[in-house]
C-alpha positions as CSV (number, residue, x, y, z in Angstrom):
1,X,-2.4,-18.7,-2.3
2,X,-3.8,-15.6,-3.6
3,X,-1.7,-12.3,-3.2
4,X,-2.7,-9.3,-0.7
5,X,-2.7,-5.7,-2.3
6,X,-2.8,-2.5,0.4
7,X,-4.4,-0.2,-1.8
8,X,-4.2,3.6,-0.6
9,X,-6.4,6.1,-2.3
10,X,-8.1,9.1,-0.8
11,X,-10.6,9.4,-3.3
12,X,-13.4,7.2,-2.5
13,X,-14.8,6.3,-5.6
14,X,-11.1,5.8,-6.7
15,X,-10.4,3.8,-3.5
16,X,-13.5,1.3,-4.2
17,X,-12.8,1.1,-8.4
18,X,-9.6,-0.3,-7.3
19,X,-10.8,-2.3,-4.5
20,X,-13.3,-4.2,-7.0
21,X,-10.8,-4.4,-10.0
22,X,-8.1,-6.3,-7.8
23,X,-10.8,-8.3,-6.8
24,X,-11.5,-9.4,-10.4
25,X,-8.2,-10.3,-10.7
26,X,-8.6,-12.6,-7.9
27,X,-6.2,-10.3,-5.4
28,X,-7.1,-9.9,-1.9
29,X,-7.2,-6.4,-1.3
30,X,-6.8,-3.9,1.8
31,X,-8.0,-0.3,1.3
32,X,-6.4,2.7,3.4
33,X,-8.3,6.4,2.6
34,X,-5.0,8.3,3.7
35,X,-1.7,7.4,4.1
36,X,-1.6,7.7,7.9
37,X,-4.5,4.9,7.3
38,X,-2.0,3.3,5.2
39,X,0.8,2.9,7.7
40,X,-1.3,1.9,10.2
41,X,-2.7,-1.5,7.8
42,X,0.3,-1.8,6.7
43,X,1.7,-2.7,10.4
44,X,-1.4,-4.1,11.2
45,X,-1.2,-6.8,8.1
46,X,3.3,-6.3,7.3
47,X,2.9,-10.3,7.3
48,X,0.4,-10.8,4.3
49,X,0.9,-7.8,2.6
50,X,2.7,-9.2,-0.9
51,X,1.9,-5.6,-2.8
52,X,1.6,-2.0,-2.3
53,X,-0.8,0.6,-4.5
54,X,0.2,4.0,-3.3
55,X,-1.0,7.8,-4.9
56,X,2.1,10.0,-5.1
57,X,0.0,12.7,-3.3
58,X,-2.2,11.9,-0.6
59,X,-3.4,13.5,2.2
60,X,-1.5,12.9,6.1
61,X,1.1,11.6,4.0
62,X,2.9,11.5,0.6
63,X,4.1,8.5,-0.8
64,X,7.1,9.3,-2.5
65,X,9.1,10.7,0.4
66,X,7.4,9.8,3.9
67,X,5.3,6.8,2.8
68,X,8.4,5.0,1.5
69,X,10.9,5.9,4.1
70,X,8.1,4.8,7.3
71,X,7.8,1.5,5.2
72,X,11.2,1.1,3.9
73,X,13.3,-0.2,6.4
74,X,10.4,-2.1,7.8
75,X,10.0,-3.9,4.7
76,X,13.6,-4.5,4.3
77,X,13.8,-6.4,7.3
78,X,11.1,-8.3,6.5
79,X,11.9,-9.3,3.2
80,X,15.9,-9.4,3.3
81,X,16.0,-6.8,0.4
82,X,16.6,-3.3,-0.5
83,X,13.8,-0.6,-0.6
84,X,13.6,-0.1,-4.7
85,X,11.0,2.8,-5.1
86,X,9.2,2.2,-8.9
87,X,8.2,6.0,-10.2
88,X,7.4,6.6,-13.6
């Protein structure tokens, strides 16, 4: 079964470099171009979504305070597990 990636990146030339680099590495991948765009994939595909690519910054939306929290307790249900941010 290969692995689903929602990708979110404003940048368009950005957005499609990582589109076609996951699909190298033989992921399936869902773009979003904002993070509003993001949330609503997200809900759209919650069931085979496996990974998230999220900007810290992003237009309609930043990822390391709204982005998380929308997705967190969503994901939590769904999975059985604690939201576990990873930030470098």
């Amino acid at each position: 079964m290969t692995e689903t990636v929602l990708a979110v990146e404003d940048i368009e030339s950005a957005r499609s470099f990582l589109n076609d680099a996951l699909l190298m590495f033989g992921y399936s991948v869902i773009c979003a171009e904002d993070g509003m765009d993001g949330l609503k994939k997200f809900r759209e595909n919650k069931d085979r979504i496996n990974d998230l690519l999220l900007e810290l910054v992003m237009p309609k939306l930043t990822s390391h305070s709204e982005f998380p929290c929308l997705l967190g307790k969503q994901e939590q249900e769904r999975k059985g597990q604690k939201y576990k941010p990873y930030m470098q």
